[in-house]
C-alpha positions in Angstrom: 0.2 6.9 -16.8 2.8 9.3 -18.4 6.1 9.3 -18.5 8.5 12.4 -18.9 12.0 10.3 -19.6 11.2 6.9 -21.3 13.4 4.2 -22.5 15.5 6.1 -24.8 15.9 8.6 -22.2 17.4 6.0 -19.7 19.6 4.6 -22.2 21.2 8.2 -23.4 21.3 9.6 -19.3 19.9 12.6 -21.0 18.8 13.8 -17.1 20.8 12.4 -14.5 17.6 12.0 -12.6 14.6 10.8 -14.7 11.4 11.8 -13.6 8.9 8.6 -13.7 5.2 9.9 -13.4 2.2 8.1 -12.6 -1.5 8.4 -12.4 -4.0 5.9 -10.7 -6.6 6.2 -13.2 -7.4 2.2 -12.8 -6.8 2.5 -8.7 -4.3 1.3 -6.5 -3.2 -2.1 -8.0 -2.8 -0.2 -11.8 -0.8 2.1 -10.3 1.4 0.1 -8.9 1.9 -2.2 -11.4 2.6 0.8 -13.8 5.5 2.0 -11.2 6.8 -1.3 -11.2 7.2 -1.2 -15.0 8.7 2.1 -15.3 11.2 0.9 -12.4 11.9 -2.1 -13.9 13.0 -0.6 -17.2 15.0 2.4 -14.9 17.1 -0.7 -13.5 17.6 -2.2 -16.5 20.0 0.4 -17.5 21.8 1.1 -14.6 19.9 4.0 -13.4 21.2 5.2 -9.8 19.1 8.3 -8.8 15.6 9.0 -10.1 12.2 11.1 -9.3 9.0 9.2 -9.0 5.6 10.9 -9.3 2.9 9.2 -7.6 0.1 10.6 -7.6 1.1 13.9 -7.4 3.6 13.3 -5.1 7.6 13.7 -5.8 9.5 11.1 -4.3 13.7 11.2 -5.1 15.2 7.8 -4.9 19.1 7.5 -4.9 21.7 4.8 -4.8 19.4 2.3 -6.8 22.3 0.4 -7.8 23.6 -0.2 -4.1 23.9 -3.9 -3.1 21.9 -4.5 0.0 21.3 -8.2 0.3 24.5 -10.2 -0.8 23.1 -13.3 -1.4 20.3 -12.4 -3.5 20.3 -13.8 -6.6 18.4 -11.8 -9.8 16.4 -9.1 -8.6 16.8 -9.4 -4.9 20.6 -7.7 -4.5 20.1 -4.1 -4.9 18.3 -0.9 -3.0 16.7 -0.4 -6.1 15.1 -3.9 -6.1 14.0 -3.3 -2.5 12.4 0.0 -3.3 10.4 -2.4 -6.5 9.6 -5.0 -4.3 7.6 -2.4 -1.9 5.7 -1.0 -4.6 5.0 -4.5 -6.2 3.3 -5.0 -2.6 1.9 -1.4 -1.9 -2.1 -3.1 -2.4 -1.6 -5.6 -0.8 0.8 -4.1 2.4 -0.6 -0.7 2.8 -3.9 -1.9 4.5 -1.5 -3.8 7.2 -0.1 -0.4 7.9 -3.0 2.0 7.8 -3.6 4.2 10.7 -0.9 2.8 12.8 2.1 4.1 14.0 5.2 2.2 11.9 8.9 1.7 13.7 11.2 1.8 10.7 14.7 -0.1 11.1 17.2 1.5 8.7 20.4 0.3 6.9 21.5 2.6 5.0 24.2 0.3 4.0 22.2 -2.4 3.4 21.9 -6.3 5.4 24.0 -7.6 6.9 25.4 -4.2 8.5 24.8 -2.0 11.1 21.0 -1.0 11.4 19.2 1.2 13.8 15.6 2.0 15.0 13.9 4.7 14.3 10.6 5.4 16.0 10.3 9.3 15.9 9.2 9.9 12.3 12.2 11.7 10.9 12.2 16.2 11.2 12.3 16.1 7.4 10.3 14.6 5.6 7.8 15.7 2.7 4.3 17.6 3.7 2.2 14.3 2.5 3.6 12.0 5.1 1.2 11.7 7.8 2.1 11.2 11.6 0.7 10.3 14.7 1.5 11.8 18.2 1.2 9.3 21.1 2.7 7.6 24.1 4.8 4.3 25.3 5.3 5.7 28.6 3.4 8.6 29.9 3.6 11.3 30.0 6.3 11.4 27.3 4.8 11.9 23.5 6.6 10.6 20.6 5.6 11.5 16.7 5.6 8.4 14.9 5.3 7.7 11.0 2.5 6.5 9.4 2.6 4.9 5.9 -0.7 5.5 4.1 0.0 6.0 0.3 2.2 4.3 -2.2 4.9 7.5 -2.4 5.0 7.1 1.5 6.3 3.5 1.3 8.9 4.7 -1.9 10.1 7.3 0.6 10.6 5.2 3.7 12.6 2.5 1.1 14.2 5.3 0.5 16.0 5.7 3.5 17.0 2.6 3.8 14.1 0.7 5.8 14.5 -2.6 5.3 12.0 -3.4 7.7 8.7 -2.1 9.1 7.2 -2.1 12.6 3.9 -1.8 12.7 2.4 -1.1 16.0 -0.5 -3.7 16.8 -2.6 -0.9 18.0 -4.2 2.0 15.9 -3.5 5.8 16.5 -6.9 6.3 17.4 -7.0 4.1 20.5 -3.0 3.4 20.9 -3.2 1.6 24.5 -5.6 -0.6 22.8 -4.3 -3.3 20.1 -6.0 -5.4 17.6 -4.0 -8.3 18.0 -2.5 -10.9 20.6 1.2 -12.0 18.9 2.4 -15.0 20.0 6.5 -14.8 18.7 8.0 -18.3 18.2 11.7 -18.0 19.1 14.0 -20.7 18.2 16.6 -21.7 20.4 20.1 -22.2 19.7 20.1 -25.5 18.4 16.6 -25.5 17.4 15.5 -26.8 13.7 13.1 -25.1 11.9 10.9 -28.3 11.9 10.2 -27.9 15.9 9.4 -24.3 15.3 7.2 -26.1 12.9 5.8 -28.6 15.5 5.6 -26.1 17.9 3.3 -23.8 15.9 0.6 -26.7 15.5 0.9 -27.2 19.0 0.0 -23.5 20.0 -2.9 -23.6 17.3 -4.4 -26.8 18.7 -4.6 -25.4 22.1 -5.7 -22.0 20.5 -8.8 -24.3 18.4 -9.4 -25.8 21.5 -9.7 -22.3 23.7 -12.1 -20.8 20.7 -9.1 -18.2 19.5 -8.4 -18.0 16.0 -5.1 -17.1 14.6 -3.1 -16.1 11.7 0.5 -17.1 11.2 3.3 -16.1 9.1 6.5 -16.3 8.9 9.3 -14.5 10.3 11.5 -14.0 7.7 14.3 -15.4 9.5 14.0 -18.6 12.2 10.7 -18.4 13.5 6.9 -18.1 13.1 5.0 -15.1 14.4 0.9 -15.6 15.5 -1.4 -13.5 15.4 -4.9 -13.7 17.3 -7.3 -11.1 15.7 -8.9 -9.1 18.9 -12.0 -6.5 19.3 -10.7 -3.7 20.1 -11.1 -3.0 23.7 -8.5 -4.4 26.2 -5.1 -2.5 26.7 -2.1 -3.6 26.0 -1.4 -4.3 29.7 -4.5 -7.0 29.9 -3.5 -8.6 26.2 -0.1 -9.2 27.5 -1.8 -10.6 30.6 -3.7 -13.5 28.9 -0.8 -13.1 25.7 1.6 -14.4 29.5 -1.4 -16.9 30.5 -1.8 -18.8 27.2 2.0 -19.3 27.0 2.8 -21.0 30.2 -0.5 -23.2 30.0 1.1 -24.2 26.6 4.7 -24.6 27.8 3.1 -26.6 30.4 1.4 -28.8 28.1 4.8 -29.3 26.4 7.6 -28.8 28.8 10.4 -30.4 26.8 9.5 -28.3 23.3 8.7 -24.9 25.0 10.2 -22.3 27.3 8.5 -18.7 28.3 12.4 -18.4 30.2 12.8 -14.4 29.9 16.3 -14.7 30.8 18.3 -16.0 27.4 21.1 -17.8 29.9 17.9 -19.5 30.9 16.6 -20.9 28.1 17.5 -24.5 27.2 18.9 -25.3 24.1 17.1 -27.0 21.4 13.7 -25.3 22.6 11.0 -22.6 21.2 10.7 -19.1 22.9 7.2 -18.2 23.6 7.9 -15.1 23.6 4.7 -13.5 25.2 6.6 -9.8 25.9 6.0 -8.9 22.3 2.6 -7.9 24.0 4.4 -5.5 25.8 4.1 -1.2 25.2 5.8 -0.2 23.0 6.7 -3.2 21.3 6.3 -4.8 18.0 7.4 -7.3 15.2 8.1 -7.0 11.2 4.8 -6.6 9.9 3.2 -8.5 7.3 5.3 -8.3 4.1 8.4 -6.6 5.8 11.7 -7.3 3.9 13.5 -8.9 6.9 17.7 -7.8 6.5 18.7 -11.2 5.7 21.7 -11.8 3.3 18.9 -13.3 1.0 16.0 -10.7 1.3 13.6 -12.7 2.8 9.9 -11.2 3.8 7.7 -11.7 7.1 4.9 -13.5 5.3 1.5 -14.6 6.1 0.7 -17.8 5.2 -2.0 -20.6 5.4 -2.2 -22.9 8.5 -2.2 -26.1 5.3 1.3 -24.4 3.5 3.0 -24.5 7.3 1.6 -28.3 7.5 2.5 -29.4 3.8 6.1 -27.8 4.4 6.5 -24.1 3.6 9.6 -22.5 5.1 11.0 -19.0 5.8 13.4 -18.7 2.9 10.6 -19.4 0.9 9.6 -16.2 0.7 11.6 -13.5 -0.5 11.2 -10.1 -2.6 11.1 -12.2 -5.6 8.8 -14.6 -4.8 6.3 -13.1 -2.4 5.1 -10.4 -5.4 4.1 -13.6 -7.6 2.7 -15.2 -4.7 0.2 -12.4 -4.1 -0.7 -12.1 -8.1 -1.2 -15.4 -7.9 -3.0 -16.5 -4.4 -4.1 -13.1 -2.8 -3.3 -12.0 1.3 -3.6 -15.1 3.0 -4.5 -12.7 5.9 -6.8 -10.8 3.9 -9.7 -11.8 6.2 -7.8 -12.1 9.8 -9.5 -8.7 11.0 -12.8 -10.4 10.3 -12.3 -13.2 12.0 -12.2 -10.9 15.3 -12.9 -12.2 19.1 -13.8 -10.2 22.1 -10.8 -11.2 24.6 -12.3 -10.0 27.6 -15.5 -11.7 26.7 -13.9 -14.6 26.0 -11.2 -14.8 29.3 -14.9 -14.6 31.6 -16.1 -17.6 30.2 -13.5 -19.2 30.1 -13.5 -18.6 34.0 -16.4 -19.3 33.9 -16.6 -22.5 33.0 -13.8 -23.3 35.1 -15.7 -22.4 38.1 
């Protein structure tokens, strides 16, 4: 790692845009940590508008000093403490991203304001920001983003994405997903101990079918769960059995659940199955997405034990979730692993029925 503007530099706004370089002579995780540092000492002293060399690659970041999340206390307020807190992550978040098409949501003006979504990957961007060209609804292509390098997750912060969309599917087979997501949905009304509750219930009856699961939170009300699939179904027959394991669970549970599609419909006090996340086309804040919350909370996987022993969404936040990780590792970091052959599985379970 080098550095062409150092402290004193910063201090003396010699450039009005220092250049922060660095090498990954130690890999992905020295690298990181070495950006971290450099931006760390950058916001120290009020920088606003820098150059960061990551590998090779140029990234401008501007408006550092913005304030994004207005309840964030030290080192969760500003654009420039998002931009840190993704490449903190950029290990640890990167494989959750590779080779699939990412939906960013921008505010440019930070949470709590207007955002918008953004699924064709922007006209201009640099030369090292990879795409992929694919479908929702034929015949109609779309060019999506895909994040596959630290200085591509710096550039997307850049803009102002808050969050990231990853799809479930990769862009090698994009009909055909590597996950069922179950979305738990609070209803007005709704404590986050039922959404609690309401989780354990969905894993008991998931143990009981042979499915495993991941969970994590939200980042705002709810709890989002993931079942780990071999790739091979589309997305049209994993939101089939995605809409079969949610009503036999809402049955099991009438006065806890709805699957109501219709929010007029919904009663209050309940939890949303929400089964059309399975849909084309859609998709949920990824693992370690900032969520734009007033407090900068992040959509974090956790273990089925933290949910039991009391862990909650504002838990976890920019701040936090970067120790959590030095500390205690991906709690998902073997979900893909852990793998089940849906099809497979939905003929025996007929099976057996029969």
């Amino acid at each position: 790692m080098t550095t062409r503007t150092g402290r004193s530099a910063a201090r003396a706004r010699v450039r009005p845009h220092p250049v922060l370089l660095a090498s990954r002579p130690e890999g992905p995780d020295a690298e990181a940590s070495a950006l971290v540092d450099l931006l760390d000492d950058a916001l120290a002293h009020g920088t606003d508008a820098l150059s960061v060399d990551i590998d090779r690659r140029s990234v401008a970041l501007s408006n550092l000093t913005k304030r994004y999340f207005p309840q964030g206390g030290p080192g969760a307020r500003t654009k420039g403490d998002m931009v840190r807190y993704y490449l903190a992550v950029a290990p640890v978040i990167l494989p959750h991203l590779a080779e699939r098409p990412v939906v960013l949501t921008r505010y440019p003006d930070g949470a709590g304001t207007n955002g918008f979504y953004v699924q064709r990957a922007p006209e201009q961007r640099p030369s090292w920001v990879t795409t992929c060209t694919t479908s929702i609804k034929p015949p109609k292509q779309l060019t999506f983003l895909r994040i596959e390098s630290a200085a591509a997750l710096a550039w997307v912060a850049n803009l102002g994405a808050i969050e990231l969309h990853p799809w479930y599917a990769r862009c090698s087979a994009p009909a055909k997903p590597d996950f069922l997501v179950i979305d738990l949905d609070p209803q007005e009304g709704t404590r986050f101990e039922k959404v609690r509750a309401a989780a354990l219930h969905v894993k008991e009856a998931l143990d009981a079918w042979g499915l495993p699961a991941g969970i994590k939170t939200s980042g705002k009300s709810g709890l989002h769960l993931y079942v780990p699939i071999v790739r091979g179904p589309t997305q049209r027959e994993v939101h089939a059995v995605a809409r079969d394991l949610a009503i036999a669970i809402a049955a099991r549970h009438p006065r806890l659940f709805t699957t109501e599609y219709r929010i007029s419909n919904r009663p209050r006090g309940t939890v949303l199955l929400d089964f059309n996340q399975n849909s084309a086309g859609h998709t949920l804040a990824g693992a370690y997405s900032i969520r734009p919350t007033p407090s900068a909370t992040v959509s974090t996987p956790i273990t089925w034990g933290e949910l039991l022993a009391g862990a909650v969404p504002r838990d976890f936040t920019i701040v936090t979730v970067p120790m959590r990780l030095a500390q205690e590792g991906d709690a998902w970091g073997d979900l893909a692993r852990r793998r089940v052959d849906l099809l497979g599985w939905k003929e025996g379970l007929l099976r057996r029925a029969g």
